[in-house]
C-alpha positions in Angstrom: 38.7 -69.8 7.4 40.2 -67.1 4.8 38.8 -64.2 7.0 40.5 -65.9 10.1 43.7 -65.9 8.2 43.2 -62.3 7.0 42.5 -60.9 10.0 45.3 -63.2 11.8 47.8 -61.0 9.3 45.8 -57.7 9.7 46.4 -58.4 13.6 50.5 -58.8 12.9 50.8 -55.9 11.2 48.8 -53.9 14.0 50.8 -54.8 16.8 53.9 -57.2 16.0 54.8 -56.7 12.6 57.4 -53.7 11.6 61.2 -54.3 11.3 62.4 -54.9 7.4 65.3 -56.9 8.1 68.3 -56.9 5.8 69.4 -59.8 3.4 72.4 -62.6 4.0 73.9 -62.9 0.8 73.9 -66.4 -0.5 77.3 -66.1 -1.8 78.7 -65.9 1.6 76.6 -69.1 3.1 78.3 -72.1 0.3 74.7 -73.5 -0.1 72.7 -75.9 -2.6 69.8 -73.1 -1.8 68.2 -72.2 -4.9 67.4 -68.7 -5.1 64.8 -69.7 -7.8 62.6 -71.7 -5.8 61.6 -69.0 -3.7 60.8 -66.5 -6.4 56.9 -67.9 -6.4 54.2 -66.2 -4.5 53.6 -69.4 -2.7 50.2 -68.9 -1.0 49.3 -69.9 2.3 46.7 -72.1 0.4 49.7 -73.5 -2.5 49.8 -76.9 -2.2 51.7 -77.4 -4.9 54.7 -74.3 -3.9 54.7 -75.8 -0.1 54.7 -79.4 -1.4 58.2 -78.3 -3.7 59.6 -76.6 -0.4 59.0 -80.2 1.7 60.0 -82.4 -1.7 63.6 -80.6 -2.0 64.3 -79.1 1.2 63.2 -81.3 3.5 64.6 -84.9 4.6 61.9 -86.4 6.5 61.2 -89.7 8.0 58.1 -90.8 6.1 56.7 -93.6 8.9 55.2 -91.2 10.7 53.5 -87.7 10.4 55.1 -85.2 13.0 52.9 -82.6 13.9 55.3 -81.6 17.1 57.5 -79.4 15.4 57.9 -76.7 19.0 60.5 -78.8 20.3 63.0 -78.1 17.8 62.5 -77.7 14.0 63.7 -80.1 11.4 67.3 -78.4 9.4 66.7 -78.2 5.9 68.9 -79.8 3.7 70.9 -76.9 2.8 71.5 -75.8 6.5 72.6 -79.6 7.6 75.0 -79.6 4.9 76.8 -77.2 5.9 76.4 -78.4 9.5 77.9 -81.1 8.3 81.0 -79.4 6.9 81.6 -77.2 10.3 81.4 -80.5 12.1 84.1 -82.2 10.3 86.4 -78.8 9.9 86.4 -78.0 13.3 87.0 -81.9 14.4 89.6 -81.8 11.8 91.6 -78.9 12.9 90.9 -79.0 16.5 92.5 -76.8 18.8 94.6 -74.3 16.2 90.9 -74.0 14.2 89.2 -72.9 17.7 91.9 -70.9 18.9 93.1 -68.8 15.4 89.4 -69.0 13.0 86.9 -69.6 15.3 86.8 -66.0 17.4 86.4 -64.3 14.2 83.8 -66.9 12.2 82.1 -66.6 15.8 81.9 -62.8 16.1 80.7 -62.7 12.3 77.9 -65.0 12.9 76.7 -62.8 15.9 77.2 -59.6 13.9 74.6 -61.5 11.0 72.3 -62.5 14.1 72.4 -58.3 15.3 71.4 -57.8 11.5 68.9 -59.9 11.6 67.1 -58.8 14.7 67.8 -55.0 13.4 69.5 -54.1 16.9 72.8 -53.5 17.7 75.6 -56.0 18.0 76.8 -54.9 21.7 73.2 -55.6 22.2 73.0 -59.4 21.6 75.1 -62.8 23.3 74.9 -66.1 21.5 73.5 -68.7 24.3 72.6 -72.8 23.9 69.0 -71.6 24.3 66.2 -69.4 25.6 66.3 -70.8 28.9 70.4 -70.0 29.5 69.3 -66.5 27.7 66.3 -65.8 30.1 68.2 -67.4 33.1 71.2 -65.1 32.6 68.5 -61.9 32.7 66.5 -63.0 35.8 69.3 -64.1 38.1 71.1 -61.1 37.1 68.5 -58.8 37.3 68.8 -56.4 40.4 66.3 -57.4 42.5 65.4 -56.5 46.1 63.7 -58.3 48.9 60.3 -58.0 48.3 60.1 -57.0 45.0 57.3 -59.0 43.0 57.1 -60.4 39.7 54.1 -61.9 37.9 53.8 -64.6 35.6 51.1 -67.3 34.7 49.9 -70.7 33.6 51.1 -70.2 29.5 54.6 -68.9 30.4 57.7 -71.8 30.0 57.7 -73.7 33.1 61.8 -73.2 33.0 61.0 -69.8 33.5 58.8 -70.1 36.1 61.5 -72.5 37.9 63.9 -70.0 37.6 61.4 -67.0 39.7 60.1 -69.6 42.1 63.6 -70.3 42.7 64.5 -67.2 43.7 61.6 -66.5 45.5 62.6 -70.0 47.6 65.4 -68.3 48.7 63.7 -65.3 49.8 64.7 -63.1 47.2 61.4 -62.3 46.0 57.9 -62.9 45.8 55.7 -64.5 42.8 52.2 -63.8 41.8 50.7 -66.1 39.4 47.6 -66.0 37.8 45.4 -67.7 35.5 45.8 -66.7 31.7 42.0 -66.9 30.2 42.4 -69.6 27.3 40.3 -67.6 24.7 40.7 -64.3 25.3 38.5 -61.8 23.3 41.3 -59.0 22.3 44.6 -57.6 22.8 43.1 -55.0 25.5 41.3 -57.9 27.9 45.0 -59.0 28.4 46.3 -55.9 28.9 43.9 -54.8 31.2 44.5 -58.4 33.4 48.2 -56.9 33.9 47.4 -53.8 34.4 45.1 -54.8 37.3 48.0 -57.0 38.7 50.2 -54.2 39.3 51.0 -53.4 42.9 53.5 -50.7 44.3 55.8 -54.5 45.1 56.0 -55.1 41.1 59.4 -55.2 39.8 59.0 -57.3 36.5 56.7 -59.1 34.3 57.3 -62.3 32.5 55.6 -62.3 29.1 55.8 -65.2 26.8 55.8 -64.1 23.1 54.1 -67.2 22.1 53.0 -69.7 24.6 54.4 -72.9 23.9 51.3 -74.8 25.7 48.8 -73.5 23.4 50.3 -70.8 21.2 48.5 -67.4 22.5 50.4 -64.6 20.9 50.2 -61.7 23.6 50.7 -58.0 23.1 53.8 -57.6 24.5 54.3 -53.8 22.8 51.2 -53.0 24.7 51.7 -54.7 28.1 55.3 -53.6 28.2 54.2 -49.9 27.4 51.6 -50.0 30.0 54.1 -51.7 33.2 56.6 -48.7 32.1 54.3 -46.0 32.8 54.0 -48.1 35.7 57.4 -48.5 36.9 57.8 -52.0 36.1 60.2 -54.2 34.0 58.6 -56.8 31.1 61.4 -59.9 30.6 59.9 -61.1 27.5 60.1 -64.9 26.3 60.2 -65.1 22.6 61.3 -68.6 22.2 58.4 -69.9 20.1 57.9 -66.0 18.4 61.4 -65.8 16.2 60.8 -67.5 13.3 57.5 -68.2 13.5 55.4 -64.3 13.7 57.2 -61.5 12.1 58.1 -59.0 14.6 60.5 -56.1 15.5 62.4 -56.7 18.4 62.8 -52.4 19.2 59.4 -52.1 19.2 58.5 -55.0 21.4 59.9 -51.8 24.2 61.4 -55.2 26.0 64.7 -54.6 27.5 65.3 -57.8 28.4 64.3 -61.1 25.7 65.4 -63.8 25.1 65.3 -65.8 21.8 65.7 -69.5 20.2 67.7 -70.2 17.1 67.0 -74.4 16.7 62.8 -73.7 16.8 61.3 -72.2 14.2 64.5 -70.8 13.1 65.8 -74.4 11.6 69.4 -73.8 13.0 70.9 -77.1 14.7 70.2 -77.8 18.4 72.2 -75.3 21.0 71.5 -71.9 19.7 69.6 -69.0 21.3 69.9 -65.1 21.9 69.9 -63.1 24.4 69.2 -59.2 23.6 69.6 -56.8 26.6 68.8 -53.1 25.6 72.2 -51.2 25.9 71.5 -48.9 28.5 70.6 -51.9 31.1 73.3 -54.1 30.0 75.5 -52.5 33.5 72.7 -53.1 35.9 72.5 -57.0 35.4 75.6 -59.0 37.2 77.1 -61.8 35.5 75.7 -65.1 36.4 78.8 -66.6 35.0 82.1 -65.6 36.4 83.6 -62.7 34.6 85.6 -59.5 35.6 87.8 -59.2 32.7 84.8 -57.2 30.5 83.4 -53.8 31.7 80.4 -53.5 33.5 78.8 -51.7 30.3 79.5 -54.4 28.1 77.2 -57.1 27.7 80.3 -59.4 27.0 80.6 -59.9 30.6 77.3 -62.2 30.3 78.8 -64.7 28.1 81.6 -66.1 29.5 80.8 -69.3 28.7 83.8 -71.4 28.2 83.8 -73.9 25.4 80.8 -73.6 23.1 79.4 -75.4 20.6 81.9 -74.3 17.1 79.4 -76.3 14.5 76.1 -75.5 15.7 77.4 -71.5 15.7 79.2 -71.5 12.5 76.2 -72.9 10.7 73.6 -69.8 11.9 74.1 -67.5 9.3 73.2 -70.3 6.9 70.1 -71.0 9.2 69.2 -66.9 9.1 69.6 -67.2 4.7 67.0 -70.0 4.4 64.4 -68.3 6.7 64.9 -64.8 5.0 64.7 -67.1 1.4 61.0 -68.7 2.0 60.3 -65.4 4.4 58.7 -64.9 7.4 55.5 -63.6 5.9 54.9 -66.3 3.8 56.1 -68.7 7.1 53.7 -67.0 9.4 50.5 -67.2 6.5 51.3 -71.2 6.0 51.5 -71.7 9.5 48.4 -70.3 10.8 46.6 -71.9 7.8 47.6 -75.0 8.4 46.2 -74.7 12.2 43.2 -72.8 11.3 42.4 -75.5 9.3 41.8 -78.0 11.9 41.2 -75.5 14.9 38.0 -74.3 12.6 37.0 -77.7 12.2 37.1 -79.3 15.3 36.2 -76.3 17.3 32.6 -77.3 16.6 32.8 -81.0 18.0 31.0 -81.2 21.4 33.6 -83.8 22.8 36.7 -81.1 21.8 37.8 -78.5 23.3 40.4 -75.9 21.5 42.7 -74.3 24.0 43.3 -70.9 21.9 41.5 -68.8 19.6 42.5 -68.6 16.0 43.5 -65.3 15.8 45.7 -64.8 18.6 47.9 -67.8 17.5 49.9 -68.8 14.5 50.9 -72.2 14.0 50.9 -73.5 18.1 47.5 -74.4 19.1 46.1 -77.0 21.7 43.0 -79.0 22.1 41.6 -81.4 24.9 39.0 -84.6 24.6 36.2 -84.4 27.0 36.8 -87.6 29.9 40.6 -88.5 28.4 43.3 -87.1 29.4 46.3 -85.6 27.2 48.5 -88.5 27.5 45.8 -90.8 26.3 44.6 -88.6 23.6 48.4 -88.5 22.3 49.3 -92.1 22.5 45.8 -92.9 20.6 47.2 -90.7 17.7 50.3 -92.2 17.6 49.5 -95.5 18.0 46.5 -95.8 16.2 47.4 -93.3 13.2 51.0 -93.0 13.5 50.0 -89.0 14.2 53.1 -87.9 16.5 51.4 -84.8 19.0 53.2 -84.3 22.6 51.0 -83.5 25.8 51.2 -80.8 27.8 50.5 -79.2 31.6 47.3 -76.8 31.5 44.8 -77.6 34.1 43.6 -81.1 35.5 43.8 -83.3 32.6 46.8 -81.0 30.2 46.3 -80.1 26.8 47.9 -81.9 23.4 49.9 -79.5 21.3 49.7 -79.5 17.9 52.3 -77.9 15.8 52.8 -77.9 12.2 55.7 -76.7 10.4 56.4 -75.6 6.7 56.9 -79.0 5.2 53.5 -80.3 6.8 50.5 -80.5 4.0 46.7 -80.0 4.4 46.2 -83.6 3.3 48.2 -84.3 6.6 46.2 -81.9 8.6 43.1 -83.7 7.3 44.2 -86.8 8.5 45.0 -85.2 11.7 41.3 -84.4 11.9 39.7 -87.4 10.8 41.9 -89.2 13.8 41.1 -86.9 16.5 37.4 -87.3 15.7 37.4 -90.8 15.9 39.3 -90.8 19.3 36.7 -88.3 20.6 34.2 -90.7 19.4 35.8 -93.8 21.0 
């Protein structure tokens, strides 16, 4: 279980892992967070550190044990109180606050997002999500009738709306395929994409992180290889920020899109959209704009009202995750799942939908003659165990994702109820 770990980490800093990203100062953010708490070690393996984190930072509703934390992640304290405080400022002040403070407190936040992501800040928008930021690169992407994208069975299924849409109108064609489940390196899923290539490919969807069953793919490697190739990657890293450490230059993506409320702990409505500068005047606005130049990537976000709270408060979000850091994130993470993946892995009535060490904290198993709908009532129901089910194949998958506050003891539990479903 330590080796898996080990070389989960060894395999981060091999392909994904390389940006140092520059610190938030606290002073500017008007948080309870303790600088002190974070000065531990705090193992992957630190029950007692991780059970601190949950105890103080962590407002959770104790009926239940959630263990579907990919749909959006829980604030921590610190973050929702100062969510709290932009709610009631900008309600207070209304219009004069959103038409004289809130440009500026806006472009400030996006600046600290740039800083973050260690690219430039003509190189980012602020979007509700990763589907308006991945929607906003493939509808304005400069496609031609009968160009050809490829995608598969792990990506987002927004995602894969948005292409089949297109290709429904007769704008282009779409070649799926099916992602292996347990892949045995990097280079097999390389290679699949490089034998998918055809003089018709235009672009390639990669998903960072799948959110069906958490494969981490190689996008620095697939992305190098379509290039030589002539071909676009449009990379989804919804489920990667926040969750595996990586540098967004050396992805060699010119096109990703990003989610702020996942493992990021920002409130609901927050994503990013990076477009490499050079390629920002080849997409067309899928929003109505004329006022911006053609070179600047404001001329994608004209957006109208947004959401004044849920932006002001992302700096806040950015200190807290730089504060536990993501190495320490990523480590707890893919313990807690290696923990029961390893386990169960072994039982001949369950199947596990990902290898360890292409995933972190995402991973999905099935039951053998139940389907994923049954399997996740069961653990709700029966062990108050809350899991979500998702589309892969005939029966789907359940997806189990822990998040920081999570502790093995829950995990265990976890394991001791999915046995005794198998078994039923």
């Amino acid at each position: 279980m330590e080796q898996n770990r080990k070389d989960f980490l060894k395999q981060l800093g091999s392909g994904l892992v390389i940006a140092g990203i520059p610190s938030i100062a606290l002073a500017n953010t008007n948080t309870s967070i303790d600088e002190n708490d974070f000065t531990a070690e705090g193992a992957a393996t630190d029950e007692k550190f991780w059970k601190k984190i949950a105890k103080k930072y962590y407002e959770l509703d104790g009926d239940y044990i959630n263990l579907e934390n990919g749909f959006y992640g829980i604030q921590p304290k610190p973050v929702l109180e100062v969510f709290k405080k932009n709610i009631v400022k900008a309600n207070a002040q209304a219009a004069r606050f959103a038409r004289k403070d809130y440009p500026a407190i806006a472009a400030a936040a996006k600046k600290e997002v740039a800083a973050f992501l260690g690219v430039a800040d003509e190189e980012i928008i602020i979007t509700r999500n990763a589907t308006e930021a991945l929607n906003i690169a493939i509808q304005g992407y400069p496609f031609k009738q009968g160009d050809e994208v490829i995608l598969n069975q792990l990506d987002y299924f927004s995602m894969i709306e948005t292409f089949r849409m297109l290709e429904k109108r007769g704008e282009i064609s779409v070649k799926e395929f099916e992602m292996p489940l347990l892949p045995k390196s990097e280079d097999e899923i390389v290679e699949i994409y490089r034998k998918l290539i055809t003089d018709k490919t235009r672009v390639i969807l990669l998903t960072h992180v799948s959110n069906i069953n958490g494969l981490i793919v190689p996008v620095a490697k697939i992305a190098a290889m379509a290039k030589e190739r002539g071909v676009d990657v449009m990379t989804d890293s919804a489920h990667a920020l926040g969750q595996i450490k990586f540098s967004l230059k050396e992805l060699n993506s010119d096109f990703v899109g990003m989610n702020l409320h996942k493992w990021i702990g920002n409130p609901v409505g927050a994503g990013i959209l990076y477009v490499k500068k050079e390629r920002i005047k080849e997409l067309k606005a899928l929003f109505g704009d004329t006022s911006a130049a053609e070179t600047s990537i404001n001329k994608l976000a004209h957006f109208g009202t947004t959401p004044f709270a849920v932006n002001m408060t992302i700096p806040t979000s950015l200190v807290f995750q730089q504060q536990l850091g993501i190495e320490r994130i990523s480590a707890r993470l893919h313990y807690l799942k290696s923990l029961w993946v390893n386990e169960l892995k072994e039982h001949p009535n369950v199947e596990v939908a990902v290898p360890a060490e292409f995933s972190c904290g995402i991973a999905s198993f099935r039951i053998k003659n139940k389907t994923a709908a049954e399997v996740a009532d069961y653990l709700f129901k029966q062990h108050k165990i809350f899991t979500v089910a998702r589309t892969l194949g005939k029966d789907g998958c359940v997806r189990v994702t822990p998040s920081v506050y999570n502790s093995a003891d829950e995990v265990r539990q976890f394991i001791i109820a999915v046995k005794a479903c198998a078994a039923s």
